[in-house]
N, C-alpha and C positions, 0 to 999 in steps of 0.2 A: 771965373771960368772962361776958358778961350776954346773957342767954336768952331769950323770952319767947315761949309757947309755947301754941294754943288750936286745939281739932277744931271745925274753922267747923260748927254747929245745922242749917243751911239750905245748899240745895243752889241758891250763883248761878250766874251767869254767871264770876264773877271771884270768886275767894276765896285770902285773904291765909291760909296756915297755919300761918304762924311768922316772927319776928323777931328779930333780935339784932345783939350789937356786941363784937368784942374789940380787944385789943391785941397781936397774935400777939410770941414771941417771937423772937431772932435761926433761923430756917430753919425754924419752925413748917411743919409740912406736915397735907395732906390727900391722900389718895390711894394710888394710883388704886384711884374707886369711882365708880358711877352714883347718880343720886338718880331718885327715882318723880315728882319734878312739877321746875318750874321751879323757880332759886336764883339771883335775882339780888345780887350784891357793889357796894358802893360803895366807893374807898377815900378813906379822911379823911386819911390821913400814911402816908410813908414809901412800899415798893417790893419787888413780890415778882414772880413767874412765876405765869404758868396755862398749862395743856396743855392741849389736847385738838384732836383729828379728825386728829392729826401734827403741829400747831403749837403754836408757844412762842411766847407773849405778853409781853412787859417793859412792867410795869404801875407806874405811879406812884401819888401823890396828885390826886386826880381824877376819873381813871379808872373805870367801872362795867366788870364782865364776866360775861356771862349763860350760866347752867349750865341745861341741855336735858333734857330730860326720858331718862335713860337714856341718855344721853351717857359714855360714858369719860373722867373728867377728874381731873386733878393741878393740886393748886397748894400754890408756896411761899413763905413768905415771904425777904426778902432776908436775909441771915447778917449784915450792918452796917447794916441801915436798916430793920427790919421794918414789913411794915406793920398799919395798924389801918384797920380795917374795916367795915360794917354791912352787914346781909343781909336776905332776905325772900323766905320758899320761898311760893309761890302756883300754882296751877293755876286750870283750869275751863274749859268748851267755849267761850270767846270767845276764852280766853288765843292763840290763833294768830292770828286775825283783827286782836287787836288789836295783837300784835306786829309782824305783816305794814305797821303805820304807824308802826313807831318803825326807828329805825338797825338793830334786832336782825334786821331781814326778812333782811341784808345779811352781816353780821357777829354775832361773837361780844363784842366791845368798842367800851367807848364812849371816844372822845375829846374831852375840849371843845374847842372852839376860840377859847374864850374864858374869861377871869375871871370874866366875869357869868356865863356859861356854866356851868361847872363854880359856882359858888356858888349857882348854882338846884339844882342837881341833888344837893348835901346838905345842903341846906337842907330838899327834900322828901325826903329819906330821913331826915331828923332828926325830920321832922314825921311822919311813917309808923310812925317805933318810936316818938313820945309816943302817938300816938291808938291803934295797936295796944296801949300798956300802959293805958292812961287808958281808954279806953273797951269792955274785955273783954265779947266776947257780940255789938257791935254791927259785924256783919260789914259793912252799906252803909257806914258810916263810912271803916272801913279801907279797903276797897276804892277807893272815891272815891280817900284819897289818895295808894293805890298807882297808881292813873289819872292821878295828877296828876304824879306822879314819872316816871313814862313818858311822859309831854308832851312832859318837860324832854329824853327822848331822840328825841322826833320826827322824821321825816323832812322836809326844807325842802319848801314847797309845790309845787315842779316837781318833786318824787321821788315826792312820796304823793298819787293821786287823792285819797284824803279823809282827812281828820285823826280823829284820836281824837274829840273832842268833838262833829263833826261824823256822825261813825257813831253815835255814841248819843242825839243829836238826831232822826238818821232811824228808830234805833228806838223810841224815846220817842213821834215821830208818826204813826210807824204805829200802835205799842199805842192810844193813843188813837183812830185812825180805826177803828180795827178793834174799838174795846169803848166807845164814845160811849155806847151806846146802856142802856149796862149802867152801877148804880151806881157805879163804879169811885171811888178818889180817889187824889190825888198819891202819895201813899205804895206804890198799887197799879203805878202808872207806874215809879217806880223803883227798887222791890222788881225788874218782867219789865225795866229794862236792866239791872240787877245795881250800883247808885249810890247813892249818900243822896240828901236832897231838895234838900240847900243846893247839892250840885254838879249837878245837873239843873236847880235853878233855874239857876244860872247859866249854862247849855249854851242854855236859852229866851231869856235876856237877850241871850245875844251874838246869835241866830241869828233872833228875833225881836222882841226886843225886850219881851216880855211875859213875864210869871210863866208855869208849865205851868200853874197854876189860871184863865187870864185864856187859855189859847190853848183847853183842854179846854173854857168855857164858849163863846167862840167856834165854835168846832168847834161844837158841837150846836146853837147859834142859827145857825147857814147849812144845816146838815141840817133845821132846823127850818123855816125860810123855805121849803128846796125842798117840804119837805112839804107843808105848805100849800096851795103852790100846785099842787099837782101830783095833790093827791089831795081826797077830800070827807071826810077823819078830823077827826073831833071836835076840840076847841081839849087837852081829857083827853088823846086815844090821841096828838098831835103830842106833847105836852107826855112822856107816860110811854116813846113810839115814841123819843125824843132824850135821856133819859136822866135827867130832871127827876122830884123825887118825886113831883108833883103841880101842877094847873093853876094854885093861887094862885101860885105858884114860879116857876112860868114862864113867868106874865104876868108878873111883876114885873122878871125878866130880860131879856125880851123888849122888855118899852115903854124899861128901859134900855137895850138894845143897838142896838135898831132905830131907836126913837120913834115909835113906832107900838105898838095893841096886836094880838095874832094876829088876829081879826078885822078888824080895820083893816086890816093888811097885806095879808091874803089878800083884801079888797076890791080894793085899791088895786091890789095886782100880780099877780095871780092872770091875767089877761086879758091883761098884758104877755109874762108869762114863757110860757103857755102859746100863744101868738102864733107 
């Protein structure tokens, strides 16, 4: 059996607390016992049972089945075909939320219903135990691709108002609307959705089409514009009021974004907008 084993530093949203992988033997068991956070199983070969809430599961190759936090549960593997496995015990105060958008809202197991299907779904549980061993310490990492892995059990788009990616696009833009104004940077964004950077960027590309560094500079040149126009503060207090260290800074972003400089602008539209 291969183990791999870390007390997440930092208190996320999501946090991975352990991984691992065996080869159970012919009727290898566990049980019955509760565990204190989530546990979810992948199986790569062979065929065994899980119990729990009064039902018996027959699990194959494929297969994923997700252990509840304090839940009463049995599982064994088969006595001629055992099977082998990976795991990944995780908690943390979105873990429901984000469940609530995969298959798990519904049931306790996963099915594929396809080859390509089931070959996403251990593929990111393959990649979940290298970067949980490979990159120790770095909880956003892991978390990300335990997010990724749970994609692969997503609910189709008529079952789930909003998709995983999609939930942490809206909280990615909130955080931003709500701290524009404060030095903030990328790292500070996906630190409060509990993600790394590379998979936030990516949540921005599909959902915008831009980097979070290119939506966040955005964001504060339109808060920037209203200001302007809307009030008599210096070209300094628009520039420090939106989140810029300084006016040389944010003229230089400004005449890029707008093509116009803050003066110009608040010439130019100052009279329209306040109209």
């Amino acid at each position: 059996m291969k183990n791999t084993h870390q007390e997440p530093q930092t208190q996320h949203t999501l946090s991975v607390y352990f991984c691992g992988q065996e080869d159970c033997g012919p009727g290898h068991s566990f049980g019955p016992a509760m565990r204190p956070h989530y546990l979810l199983h992948v199986i790569y070969h062979g065929k065994g049972i899980y119990q729990c809430g009064g039902h018996t599961y027959h699990l194959k190759a494929g297969d994923a089945f997700l252990i509840r936090p304090m839940d009463s549960i049995y599982y064994r593997a088969d006595n001629t075909d055992p099977w082998s496995y990976a795991w990944a015990g995780f908690d943390g105060s979105a873990c429901k939320e984000i469940l609530e958008q995969t298959i798990f809202s519904d049931t306790l197991i996963f099915t594929p219903e396809t080859p390509a299907q089931q070959n996403n779904l251990l593929t990111r549980m393959t990649n979940l135990l290298a970067t949980f061993s490979e990159n120790n310490g770095n909880d956003l990492a892991i978390a990300g691709n335990l997010l990724l892995m749970l994609s692969s059990v997503q609910k189709k788009p008529s079952e789930s108002r909003t998709d995983i990616a999609t939930l942490y696009f809206q909280k990615a833009s909130e955080y931003i609307k709500n701290n524009y104004a404060y030095p903030i940077q990328i790292s500070d964004v996906a630190r409060y959705v509990g993600i790394d950077r590379s998979y936030l960027y990516r949540i921005f590309m599909e959902h915008e089409n831009i980097s979070p560094k290119q939506y966040l500079l955005k964001h504060r040149l339109q808060m920037a514009t209203q200001l302007l126009c809307s009030s008599t503060c210096t070209i300094t207090e628009a520039a420090l009021s939106c989140g810029f260290r300084d006016a040389p800074s944010f003229c230089n972003y400004f005449r890029q974004g707008t093509g116009y400089t803050p003066k110009e602008f608040r010439k130019t539209y100052s009279g329209i907008i306040n109209a």
